[in-house]
Backbone as JSON, one array per atom type, in Angstrom:
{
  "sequence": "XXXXXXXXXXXXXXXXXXXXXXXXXXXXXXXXXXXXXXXXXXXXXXXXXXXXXXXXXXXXXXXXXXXXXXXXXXXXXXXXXXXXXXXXXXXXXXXXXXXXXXXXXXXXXXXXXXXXXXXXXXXXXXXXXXXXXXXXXXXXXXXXXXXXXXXXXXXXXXXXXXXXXXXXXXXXXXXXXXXXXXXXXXXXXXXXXXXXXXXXXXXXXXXXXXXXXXXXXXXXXXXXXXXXXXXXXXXXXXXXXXXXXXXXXXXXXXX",
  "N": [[-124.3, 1.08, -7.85], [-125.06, -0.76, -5.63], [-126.39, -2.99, -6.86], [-125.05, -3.85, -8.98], [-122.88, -4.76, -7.58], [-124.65, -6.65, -5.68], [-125.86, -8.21, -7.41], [-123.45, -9.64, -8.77], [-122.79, -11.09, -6.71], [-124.98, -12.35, -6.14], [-125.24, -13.98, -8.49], [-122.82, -15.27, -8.27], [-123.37, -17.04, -5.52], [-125.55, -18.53, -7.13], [-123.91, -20.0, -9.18], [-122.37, -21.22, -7.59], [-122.94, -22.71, -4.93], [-122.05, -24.05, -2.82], [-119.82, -22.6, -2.27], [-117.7, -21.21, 0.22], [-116.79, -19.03, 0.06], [-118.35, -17.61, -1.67], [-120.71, -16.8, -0.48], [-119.08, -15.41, 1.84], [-118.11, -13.25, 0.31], [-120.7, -12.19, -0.45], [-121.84, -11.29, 2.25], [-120.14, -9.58, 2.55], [-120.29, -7.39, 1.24], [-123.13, -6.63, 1.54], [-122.7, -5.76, 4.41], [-120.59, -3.61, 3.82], [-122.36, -1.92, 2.63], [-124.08, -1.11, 4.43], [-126.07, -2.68, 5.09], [-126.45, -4.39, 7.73], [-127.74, -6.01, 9.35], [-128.74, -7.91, 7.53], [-126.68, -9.26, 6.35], [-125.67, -10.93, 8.29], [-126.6, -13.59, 7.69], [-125.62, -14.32, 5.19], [-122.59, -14.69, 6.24], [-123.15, -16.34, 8.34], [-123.95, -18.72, 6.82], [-121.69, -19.31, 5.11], [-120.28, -19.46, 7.09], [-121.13, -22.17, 8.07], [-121.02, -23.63, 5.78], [-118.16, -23.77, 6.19], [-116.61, -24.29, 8.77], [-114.2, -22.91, 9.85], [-113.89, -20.59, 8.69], [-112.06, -17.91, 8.82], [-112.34, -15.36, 7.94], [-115.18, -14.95, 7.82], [-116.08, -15.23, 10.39], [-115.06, -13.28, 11.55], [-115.99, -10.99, 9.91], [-119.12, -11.31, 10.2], [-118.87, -10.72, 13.1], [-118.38, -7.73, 13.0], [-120.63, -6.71, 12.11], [-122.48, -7.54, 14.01], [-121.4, -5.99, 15.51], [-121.75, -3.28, 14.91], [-124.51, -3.04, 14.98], [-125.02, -2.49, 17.56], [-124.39, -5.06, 18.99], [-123.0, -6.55, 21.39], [-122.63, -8.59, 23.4], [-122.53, -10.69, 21.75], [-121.2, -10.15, 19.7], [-118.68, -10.16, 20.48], [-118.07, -13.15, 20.93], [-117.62, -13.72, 18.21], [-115.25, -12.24, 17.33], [-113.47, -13.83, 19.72], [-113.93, -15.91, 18.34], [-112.65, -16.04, 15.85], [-109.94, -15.32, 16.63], [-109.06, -17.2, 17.84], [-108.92, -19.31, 15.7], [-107.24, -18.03, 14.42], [-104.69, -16.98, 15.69], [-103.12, -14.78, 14.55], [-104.62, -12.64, 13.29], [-104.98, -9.86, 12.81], [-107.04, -8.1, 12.9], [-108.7, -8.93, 14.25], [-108.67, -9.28, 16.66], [-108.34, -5.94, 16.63], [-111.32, -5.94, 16.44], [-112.01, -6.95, 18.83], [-111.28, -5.34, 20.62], [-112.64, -2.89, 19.66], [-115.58, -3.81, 20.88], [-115.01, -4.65, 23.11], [-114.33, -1.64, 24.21], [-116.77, -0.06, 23.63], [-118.26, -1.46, 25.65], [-117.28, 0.0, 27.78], [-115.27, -1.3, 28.63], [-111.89, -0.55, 29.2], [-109.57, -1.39, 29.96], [-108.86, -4.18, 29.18], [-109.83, -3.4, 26.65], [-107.4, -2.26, 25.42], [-105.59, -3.91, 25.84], [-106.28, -5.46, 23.65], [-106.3, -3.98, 21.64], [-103.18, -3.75, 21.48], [-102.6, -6.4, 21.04], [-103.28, -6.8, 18.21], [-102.06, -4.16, 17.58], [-98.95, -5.2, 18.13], [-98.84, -6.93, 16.1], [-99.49, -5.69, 13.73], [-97.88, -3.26, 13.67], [-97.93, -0.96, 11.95], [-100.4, -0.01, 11.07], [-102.36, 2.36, 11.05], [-104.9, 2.59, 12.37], [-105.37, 1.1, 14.38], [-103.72, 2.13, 16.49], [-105.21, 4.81, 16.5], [-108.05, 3.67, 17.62], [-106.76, 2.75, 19.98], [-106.05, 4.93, 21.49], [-108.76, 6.32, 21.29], [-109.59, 4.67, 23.56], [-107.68, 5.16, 25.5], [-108.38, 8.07, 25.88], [-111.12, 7.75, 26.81], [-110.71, 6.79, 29.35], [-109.41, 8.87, 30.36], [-106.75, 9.03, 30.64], [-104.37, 10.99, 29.5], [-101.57, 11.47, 28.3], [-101.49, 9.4, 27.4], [-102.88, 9.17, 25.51], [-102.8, 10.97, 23.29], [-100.09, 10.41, 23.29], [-100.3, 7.9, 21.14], [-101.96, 8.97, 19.29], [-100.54, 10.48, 18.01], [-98.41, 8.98, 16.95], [-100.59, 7.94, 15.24], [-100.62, 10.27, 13.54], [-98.25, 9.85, 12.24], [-97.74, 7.62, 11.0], [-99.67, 8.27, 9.05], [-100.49, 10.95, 8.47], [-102.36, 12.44, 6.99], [-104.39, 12.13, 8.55], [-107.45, 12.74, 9.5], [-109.5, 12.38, 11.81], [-107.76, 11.62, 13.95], [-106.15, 13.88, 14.3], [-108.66, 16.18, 14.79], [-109.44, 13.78, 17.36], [-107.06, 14.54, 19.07], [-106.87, 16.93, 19.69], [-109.0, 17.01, 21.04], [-108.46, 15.74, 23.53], [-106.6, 17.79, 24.29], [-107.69, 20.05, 24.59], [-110.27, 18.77, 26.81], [-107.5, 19.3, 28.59], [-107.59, 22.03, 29.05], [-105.9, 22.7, 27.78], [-106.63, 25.11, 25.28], [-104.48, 26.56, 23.44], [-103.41, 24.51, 21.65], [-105.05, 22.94, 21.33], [-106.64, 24.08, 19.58], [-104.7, 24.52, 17.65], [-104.98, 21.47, 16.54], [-107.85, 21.21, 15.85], [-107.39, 23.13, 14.13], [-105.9, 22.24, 12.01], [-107.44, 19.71, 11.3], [-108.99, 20.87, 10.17], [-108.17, 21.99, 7.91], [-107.24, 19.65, 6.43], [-109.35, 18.6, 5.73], [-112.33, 20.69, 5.02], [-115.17, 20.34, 5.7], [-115.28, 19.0, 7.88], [-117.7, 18.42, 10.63], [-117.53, 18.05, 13.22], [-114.69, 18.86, 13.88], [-114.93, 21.92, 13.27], [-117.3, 22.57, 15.45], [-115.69, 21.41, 17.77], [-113.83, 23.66, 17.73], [-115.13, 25.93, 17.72], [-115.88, 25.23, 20.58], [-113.43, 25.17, 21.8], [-112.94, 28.47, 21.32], [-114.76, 29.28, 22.78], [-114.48, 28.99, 25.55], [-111.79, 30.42, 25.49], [-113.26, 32.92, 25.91], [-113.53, 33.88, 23.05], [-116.03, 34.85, 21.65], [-117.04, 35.94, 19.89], [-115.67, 34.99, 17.46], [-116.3, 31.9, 17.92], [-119.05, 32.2, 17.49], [-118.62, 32.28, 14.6], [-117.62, 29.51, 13.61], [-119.56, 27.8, 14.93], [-121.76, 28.57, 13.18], [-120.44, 28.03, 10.6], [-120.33, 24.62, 11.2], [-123.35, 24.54, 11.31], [-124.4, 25.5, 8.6], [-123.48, 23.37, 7.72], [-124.18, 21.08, 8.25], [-127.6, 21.35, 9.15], [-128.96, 19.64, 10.9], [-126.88, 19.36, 13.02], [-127.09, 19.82, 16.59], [-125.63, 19.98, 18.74], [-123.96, 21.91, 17.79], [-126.1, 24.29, 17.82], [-126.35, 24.15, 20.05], [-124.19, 25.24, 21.53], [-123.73, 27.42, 19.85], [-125.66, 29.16, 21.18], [-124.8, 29.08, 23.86], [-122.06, 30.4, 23.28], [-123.1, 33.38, 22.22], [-125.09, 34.02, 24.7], [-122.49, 34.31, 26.32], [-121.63, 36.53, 25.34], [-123.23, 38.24, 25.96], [-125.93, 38.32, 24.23], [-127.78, 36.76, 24.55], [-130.18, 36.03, 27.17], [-129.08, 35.52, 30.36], [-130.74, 33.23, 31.85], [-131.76, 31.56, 30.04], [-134.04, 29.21, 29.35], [-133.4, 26.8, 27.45], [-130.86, 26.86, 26.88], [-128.2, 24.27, 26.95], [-125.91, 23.75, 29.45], [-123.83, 22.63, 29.23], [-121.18, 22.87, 26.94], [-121.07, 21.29, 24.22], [-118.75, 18.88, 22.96], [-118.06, 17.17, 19.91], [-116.64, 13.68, 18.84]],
  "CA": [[-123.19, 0.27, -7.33], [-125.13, -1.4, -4.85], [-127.37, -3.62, -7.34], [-124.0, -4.34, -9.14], [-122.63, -5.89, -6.5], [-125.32, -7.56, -5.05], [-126.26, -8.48, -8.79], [-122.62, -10.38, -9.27], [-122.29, -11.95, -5.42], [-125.89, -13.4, -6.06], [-124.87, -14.73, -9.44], [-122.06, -16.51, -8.32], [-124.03, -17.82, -5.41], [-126.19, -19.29, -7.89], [-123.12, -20.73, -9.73], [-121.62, -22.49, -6.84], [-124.22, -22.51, -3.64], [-121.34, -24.38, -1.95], [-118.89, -22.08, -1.98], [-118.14, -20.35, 1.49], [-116.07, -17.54, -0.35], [-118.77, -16.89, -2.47], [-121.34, -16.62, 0.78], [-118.85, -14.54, 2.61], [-118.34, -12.17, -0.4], [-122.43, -11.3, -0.73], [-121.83, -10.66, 3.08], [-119.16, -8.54, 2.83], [-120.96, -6.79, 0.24], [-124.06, -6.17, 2.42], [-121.98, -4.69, 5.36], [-120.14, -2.62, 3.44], [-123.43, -0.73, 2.34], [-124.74, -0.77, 5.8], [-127.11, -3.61, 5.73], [-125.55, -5.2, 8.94], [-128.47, -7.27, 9.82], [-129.2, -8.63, 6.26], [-125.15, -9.63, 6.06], [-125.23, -11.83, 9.35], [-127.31, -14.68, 7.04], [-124.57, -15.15, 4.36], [-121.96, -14.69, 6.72], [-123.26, -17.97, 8.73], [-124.11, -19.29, 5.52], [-120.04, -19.3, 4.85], [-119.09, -19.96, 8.39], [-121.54, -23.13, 7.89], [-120.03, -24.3, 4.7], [-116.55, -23.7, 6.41], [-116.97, -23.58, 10.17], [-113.4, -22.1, 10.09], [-113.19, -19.43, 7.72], [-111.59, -16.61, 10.0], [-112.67, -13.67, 7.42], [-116.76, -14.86, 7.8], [-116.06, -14.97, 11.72], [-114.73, -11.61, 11.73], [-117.3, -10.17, 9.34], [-120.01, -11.37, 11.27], [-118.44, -10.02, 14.35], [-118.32, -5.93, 12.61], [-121.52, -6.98, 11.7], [-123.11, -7.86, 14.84], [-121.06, -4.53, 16.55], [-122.22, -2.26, 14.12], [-125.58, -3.13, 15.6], [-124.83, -2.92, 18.91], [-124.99, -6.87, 20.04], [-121.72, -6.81, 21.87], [-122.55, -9.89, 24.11], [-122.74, -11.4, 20.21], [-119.87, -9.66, 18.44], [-117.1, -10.73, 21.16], [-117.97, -14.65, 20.62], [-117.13, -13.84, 17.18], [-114.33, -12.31, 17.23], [-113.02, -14.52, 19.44], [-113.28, -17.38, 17.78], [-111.47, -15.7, 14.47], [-108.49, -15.34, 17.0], [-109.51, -18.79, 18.67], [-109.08, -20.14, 14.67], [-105.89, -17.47, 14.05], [-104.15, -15.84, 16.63], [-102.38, -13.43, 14.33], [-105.41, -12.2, 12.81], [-104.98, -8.48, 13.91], [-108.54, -7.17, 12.44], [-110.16, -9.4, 14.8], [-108.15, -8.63, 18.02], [-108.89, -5.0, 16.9], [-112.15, -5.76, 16.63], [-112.47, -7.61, 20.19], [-110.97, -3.84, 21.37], [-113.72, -2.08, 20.06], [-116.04, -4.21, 21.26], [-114.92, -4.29, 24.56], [-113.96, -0.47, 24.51], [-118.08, 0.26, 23.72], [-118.67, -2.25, 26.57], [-116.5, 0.21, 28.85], [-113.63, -2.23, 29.28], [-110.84, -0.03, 28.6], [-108.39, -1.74, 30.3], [-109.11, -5.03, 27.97], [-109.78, -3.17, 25.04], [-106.28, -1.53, 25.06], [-104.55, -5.26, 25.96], [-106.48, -6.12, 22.67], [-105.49, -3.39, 20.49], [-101.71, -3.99, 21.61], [-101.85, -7.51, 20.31], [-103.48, -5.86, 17.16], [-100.53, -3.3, 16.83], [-97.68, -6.2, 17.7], [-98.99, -8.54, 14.79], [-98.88, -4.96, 12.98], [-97.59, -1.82, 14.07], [-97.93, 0.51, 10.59], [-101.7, -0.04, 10.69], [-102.98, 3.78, 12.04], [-106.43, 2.57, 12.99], [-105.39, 0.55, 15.49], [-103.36, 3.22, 17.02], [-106.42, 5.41, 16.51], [-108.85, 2.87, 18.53], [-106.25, 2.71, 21.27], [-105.94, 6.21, 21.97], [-109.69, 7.07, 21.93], [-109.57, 3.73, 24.8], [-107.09, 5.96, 26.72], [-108.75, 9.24, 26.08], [-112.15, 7.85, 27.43], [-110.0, 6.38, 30.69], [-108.86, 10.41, 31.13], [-105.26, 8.85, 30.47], [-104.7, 11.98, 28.34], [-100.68, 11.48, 28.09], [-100.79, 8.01, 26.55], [-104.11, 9.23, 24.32], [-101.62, 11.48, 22.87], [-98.72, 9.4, 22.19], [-101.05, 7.09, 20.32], [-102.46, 10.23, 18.15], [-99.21, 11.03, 17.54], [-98.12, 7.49, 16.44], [-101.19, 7.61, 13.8], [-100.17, 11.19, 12.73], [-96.8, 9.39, 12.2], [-98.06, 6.78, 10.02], [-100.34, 9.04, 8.31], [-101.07, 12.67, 8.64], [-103.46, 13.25, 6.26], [-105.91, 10.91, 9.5], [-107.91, 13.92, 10.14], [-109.79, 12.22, 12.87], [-106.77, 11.68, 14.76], [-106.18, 15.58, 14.58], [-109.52, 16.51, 15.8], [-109.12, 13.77, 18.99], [-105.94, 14.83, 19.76], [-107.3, 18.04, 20.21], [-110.36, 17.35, 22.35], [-107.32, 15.83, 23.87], [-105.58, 18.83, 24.71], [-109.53, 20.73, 25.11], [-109.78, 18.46, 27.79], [-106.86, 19.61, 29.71], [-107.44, 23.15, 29.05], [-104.95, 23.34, 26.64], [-106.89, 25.71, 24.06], [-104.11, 26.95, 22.03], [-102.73, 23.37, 21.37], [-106.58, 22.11, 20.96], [-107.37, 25.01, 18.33], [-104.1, 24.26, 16.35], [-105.26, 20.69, 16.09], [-108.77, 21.39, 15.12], [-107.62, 24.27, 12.43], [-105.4, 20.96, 10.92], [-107.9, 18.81, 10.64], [-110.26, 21.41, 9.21], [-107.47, 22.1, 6.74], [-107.64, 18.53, 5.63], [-111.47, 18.59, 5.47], [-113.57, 21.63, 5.5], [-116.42, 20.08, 5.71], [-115.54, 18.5, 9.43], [-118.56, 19.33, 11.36], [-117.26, 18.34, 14.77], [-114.07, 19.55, 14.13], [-116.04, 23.47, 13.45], [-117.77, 22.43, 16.53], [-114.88, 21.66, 18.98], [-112.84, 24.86, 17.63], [-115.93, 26.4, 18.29], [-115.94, 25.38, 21.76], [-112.35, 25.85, 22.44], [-112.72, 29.66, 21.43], [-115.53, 29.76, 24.0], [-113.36, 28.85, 26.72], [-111.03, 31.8, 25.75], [-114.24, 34.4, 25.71], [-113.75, 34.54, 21.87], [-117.24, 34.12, 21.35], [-117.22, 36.46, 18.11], [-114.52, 33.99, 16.31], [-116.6, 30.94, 18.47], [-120.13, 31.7, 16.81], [-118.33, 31.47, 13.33], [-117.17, 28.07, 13.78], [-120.71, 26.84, 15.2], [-122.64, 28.6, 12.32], [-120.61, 26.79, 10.11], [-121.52, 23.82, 11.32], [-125.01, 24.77, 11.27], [-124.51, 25.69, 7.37], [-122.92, 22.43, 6.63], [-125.08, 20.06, 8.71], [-128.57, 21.95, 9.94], [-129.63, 18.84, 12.41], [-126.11, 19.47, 14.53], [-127.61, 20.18, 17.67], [-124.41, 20.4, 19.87], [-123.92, 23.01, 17.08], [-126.77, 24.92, 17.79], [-126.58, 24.94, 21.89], [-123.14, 25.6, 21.61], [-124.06, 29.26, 19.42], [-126.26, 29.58, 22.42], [-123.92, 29.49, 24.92], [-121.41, 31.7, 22.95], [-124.45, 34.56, 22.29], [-125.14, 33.86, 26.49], [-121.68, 34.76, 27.21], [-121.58, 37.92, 24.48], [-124.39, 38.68, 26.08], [-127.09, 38.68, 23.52], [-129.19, 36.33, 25.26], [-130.48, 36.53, 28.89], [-128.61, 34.42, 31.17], [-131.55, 32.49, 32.74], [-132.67, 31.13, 28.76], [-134.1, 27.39, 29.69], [-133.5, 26.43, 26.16], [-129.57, 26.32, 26.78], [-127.4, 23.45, 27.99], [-125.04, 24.83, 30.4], [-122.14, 22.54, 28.78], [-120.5, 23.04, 25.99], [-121.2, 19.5, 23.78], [-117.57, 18.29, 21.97], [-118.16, 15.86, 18.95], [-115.41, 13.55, 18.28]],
  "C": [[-123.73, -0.9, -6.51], [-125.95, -2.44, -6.12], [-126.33, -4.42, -8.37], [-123.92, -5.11, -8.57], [-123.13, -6.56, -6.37], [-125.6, -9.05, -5.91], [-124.87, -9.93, -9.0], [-122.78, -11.42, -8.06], [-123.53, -13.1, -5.8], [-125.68, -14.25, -7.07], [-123.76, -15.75, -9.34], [-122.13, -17.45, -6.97], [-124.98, -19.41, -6.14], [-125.71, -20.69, -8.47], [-122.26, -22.01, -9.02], [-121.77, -22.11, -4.97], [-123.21, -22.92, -2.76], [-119.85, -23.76, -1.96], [-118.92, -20.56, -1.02], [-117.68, -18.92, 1.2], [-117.21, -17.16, -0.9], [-120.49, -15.99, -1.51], [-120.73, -15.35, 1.48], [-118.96, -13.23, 1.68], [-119.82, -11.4, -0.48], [-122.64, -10.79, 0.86], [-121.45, -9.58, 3.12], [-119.59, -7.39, 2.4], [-121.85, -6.17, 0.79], [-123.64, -5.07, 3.46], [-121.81, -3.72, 4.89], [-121.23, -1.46, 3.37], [-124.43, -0.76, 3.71], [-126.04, -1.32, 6.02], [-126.48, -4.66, 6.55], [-126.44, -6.22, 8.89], [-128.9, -8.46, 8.5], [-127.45, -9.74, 6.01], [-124.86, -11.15, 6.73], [-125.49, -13.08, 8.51], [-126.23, -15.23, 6.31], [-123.73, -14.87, 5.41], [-121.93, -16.02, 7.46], [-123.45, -19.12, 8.23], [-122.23, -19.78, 5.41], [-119.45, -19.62, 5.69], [-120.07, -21.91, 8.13], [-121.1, -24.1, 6.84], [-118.75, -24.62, 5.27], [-116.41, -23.2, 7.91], [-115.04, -22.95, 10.9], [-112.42, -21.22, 9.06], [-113.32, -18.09, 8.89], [-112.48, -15.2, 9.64], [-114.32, -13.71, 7.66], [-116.59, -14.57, 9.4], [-115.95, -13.33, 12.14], [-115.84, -10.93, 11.12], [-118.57, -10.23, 10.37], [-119.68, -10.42, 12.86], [-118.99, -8.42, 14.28], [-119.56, -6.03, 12.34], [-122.85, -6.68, 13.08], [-122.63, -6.34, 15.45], [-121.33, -3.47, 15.76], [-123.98, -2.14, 14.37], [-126.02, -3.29, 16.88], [-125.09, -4.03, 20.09], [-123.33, -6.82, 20.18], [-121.85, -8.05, 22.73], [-122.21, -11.12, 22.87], [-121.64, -10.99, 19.39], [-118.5, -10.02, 18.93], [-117.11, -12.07, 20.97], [-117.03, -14.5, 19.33], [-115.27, -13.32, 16.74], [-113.09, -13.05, 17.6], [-112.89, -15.91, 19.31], [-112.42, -17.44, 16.21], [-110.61, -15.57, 15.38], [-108.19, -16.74, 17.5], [-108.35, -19.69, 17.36], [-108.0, -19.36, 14.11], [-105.36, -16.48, 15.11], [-103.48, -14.51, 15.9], [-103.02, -12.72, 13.58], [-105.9, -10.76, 13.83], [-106.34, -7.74, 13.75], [-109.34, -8.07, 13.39], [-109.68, -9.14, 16.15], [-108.44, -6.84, 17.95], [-110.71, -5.1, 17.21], [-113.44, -5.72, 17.95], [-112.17, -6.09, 21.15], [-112.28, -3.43, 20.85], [-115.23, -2.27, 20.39], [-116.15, -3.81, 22.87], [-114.67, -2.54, 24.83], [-115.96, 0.52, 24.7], [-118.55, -0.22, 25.32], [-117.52, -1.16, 27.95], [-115.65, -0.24, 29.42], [-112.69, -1.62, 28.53], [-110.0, -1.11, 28.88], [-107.62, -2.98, 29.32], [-108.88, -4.78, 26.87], [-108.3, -2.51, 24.6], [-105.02, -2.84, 24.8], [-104.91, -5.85, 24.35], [-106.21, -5.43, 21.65], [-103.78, -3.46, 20.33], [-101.41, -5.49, 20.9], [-102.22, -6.92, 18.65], [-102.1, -5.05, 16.1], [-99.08, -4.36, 17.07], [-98.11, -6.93, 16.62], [-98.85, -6.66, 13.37], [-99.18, -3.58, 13.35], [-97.87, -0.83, 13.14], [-99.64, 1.26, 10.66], [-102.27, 1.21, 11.71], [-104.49, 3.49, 12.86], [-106.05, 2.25, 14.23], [-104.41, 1.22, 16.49], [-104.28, 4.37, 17.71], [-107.06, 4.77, 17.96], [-107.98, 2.94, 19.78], [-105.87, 4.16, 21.9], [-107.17, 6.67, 22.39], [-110.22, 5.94, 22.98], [-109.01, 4.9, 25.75], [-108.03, 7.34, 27.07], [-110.22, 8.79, 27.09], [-111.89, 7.3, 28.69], [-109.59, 7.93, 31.26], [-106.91, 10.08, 31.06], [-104.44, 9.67, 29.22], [-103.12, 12.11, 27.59], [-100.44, 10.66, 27.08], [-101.74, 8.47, 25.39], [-103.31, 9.86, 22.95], [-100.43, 11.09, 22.2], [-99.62, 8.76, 20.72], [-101.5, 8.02, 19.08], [-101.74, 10.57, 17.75], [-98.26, 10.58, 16.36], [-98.99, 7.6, 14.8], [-101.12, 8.78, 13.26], [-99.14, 10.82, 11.9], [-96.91, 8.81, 10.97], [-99.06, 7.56, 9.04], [-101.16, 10.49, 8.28], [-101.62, 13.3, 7.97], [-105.11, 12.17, 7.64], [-106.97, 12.19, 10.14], [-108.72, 13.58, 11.41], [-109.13, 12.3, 14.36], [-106.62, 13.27, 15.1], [-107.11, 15.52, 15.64], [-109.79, 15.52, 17.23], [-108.3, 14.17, 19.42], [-106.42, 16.01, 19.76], [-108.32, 18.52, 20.98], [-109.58, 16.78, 23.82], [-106.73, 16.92, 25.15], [-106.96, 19.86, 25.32], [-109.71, 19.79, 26.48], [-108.92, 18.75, 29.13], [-106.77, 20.99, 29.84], [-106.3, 23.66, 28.35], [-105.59, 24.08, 25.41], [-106.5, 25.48, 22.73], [-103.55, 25.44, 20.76], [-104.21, 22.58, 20.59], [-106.83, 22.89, 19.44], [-106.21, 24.89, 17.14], [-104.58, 22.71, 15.95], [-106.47, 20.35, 15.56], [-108.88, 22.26, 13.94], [-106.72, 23.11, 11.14], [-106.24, 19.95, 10.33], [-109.29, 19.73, 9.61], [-109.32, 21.27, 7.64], [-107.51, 21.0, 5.88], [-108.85, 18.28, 5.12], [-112.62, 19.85, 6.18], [-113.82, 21.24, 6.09], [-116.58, 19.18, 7.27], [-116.27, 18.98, 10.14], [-117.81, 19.53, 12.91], [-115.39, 19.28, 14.73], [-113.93, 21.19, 14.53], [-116.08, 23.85, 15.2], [-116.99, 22.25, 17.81], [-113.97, 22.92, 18.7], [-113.94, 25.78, 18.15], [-115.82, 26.36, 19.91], [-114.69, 25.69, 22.4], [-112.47, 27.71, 22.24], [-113.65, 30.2, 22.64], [-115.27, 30.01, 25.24], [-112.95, 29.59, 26.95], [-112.02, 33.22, 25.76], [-114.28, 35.07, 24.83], [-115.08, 34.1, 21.2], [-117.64, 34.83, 19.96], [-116.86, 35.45, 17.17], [-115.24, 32.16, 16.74], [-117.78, 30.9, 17.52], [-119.68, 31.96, 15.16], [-118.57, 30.31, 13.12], [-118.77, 27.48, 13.87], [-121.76, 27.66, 14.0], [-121.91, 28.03, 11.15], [-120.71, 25.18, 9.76], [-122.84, 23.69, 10.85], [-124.84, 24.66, 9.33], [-123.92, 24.18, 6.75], [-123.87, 21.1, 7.41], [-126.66, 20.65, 9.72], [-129.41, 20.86, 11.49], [-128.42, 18.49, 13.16], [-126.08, 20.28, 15.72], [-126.86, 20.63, 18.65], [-124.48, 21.52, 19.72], [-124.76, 24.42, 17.89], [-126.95, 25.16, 19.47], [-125.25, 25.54, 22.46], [-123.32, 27.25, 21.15], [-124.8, 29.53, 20.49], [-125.55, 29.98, 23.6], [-122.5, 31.01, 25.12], [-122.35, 33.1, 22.93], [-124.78, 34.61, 23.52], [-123.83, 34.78, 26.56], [-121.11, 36.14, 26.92], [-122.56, 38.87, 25.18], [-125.86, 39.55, 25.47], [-127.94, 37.78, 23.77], [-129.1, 36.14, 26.59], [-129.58, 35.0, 29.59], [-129.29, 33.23, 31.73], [-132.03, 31.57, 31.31], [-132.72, 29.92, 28.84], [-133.71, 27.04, 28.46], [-131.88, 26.15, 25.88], [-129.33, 25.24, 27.98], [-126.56, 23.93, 28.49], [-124.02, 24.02, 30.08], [-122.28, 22.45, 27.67], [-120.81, 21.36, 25.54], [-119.54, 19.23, 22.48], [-118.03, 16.94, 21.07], [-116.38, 15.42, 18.87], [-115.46, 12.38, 17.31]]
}
């Protein structure tokens, strides 16, 4: 697939060197397969041809934050809002920018213009909930998880935060129905395993706890949470000694 692609974008490079669509496309192309840093080139390539094509601004932007240059990925985004204000993929993008950068408060003002230019769109629901959740604002994290259940309830991510969510406040049983939903949607969820795992630990079901974290272990062998988490459950069963340096004494939640 990838040699496809690359194969057509460069060919119609070839065909018409001055075209910024055909620049941004061999970007877009790059990203997608997770060569961020190789992408940025045609991407400025296309903003250079067309120093206001919004979609190369933005690319570049996911580009640059997918490589963690956030002093570098907020220019970009905004100057795609600079060059369209109602360009909601780049006001989300200035949220999760700023939300990495620890500016909740920002990154939530920027997913709200996001969801007014369009409310249906679950991501950006998503992104603004795990803003609140990492503020401890666990009411609104909630609504928001609720919102992108709303719009789409097959979002299994949404599940499993809204249930580290509710893990969080010591809500268990509320945590363990929203991690057995999103398993239901996807086995193969490690962290989901892994936080049902840790909610049963909580309740001192450490029999029904080291399930959960061995399968983890069976479906991803380098998840480490995984593996100090069965530690802690086996600690509290007491099949290993209490003093064992080799455990972390918290519980690790993936989300």
């Amino acid at each position: 697939m990838k040699n496809d692609a690359t194969k057509y974008c460069s060919k119609t490079i070839g065909l018409f060197p001055a075209s910024a669509y055909g620049w941004f496309n061999y970007g877009y192309v790059l990203s997608y397969l997770g060569y961020f840093n190789n992408s940025i080139m045609y991407f400025d390539e296309a903003i250079r041809l067309d120093p206001n094509y919004v979609n190369a601004w933005n690319g570049k932007g996911l580009s640059l934050y997918n490589q963690g240059k956030h002093d570098e990925d907020i220019k970009c985004f905004d100057e795609a809002i600079r060059l369209d204000p109602n360009f909601a993929a780049a006001w989300n993008g200035k949220g999760l920018s700023l939300s990495e950068q620890g500016k909740y408060d920002e990154a939530i003002k920027a997913y709200n213009e996001a969801i007014q230019l369009d409310s249906t769109y679950a991501l950006f629901w998503y992104n603004k909930g795990n803003a609140f959740g990492a503020q401890k604002n666990y009411a609104e994290a909630v609504k928001c998880f609720d919102e992108v259940i709303r719009l789409d309830p097959d979002y299994v991510d949404a599940w499993n935060n809204k249930g580290n969510v509710f893990l969080a406040q010591n809500n268990y049983n509320e945590a363990i129905g929203c991690f057995n939903e999103a398993i239901r949607l996807n086995p193969n969820h490690t962290d989901a395993w892994n936080n049902k795992g840790a909610a049963l630990v909580l309740q001192d079901k450490y029999d029904e706890a080291i399930k959960c974290f061995d399968k983890v272990i069976g479906l991803d062998s380098s998840y480490m949470a995984a593996r100090n988490n069965k530690k802690i459950a086996l600690q509290g069963r007491g099949s290993i000694a209490e003093n064992d340096a080799s455990i972390s004494k918290a519980l690790v939640v993936g989300d």
